[in-house]
Phi, psi and omega in degrees: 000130188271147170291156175246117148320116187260071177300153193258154204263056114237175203237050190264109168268129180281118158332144178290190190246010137311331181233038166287142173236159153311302193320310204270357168246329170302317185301301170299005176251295172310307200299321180308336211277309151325329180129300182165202216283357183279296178292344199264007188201030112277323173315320195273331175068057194212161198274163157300315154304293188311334181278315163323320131331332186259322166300296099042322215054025174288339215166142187277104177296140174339153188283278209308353173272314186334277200332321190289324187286307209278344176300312191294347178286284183336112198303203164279112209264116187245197183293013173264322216274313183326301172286341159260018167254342178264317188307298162315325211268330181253001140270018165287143167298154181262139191271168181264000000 
């Protein structure tokens, strides 16, 4: 019985898992979360070979697409987050 190869409905390519990264499953997450390698490198305002290269582990994208990729993941930070980040912040010790 022959197997059927199962393609994923986006066109997101996954690094092999020698060159898996943080950089290359976040990049792959966006992409997914776009739609695929088109929306996701007009967001980034970036050519499609290079988000290809990055996705891929050819290389490690610049720290500001990183950064840009992980704003886009990152839920929304509202007013709870605000307020627990002031809470840590006034149960820290004070420094002398």
């Amino acid at each position: 019985m022959e197997k059927k190869l199962e393609v994923p409905a986006d066109d997101c390519p996954a690094a092999p898992p020698s060159l898996t990264t943080i950089y290359t499953r976040v990049l792959h997450r966006a992409c997914q979360k776009l739609g695929g390698v088109e929306p996701l490198a007009a967001h980034l305002r970036v050519s499609i070979d290079s988000l290809h290269c990055w996705l891929e582990g050819e290389h490690v994208p610049p720290t500001r697409i990183f950064l840009k990729v992980v704003d886009l993941l990152m839920p929304t930070w509202g007013p709870e987050d605000d307020a627990h980040a002031r809470a840590i912040a006034r149960a820290r010790p004070k420094k002398n």
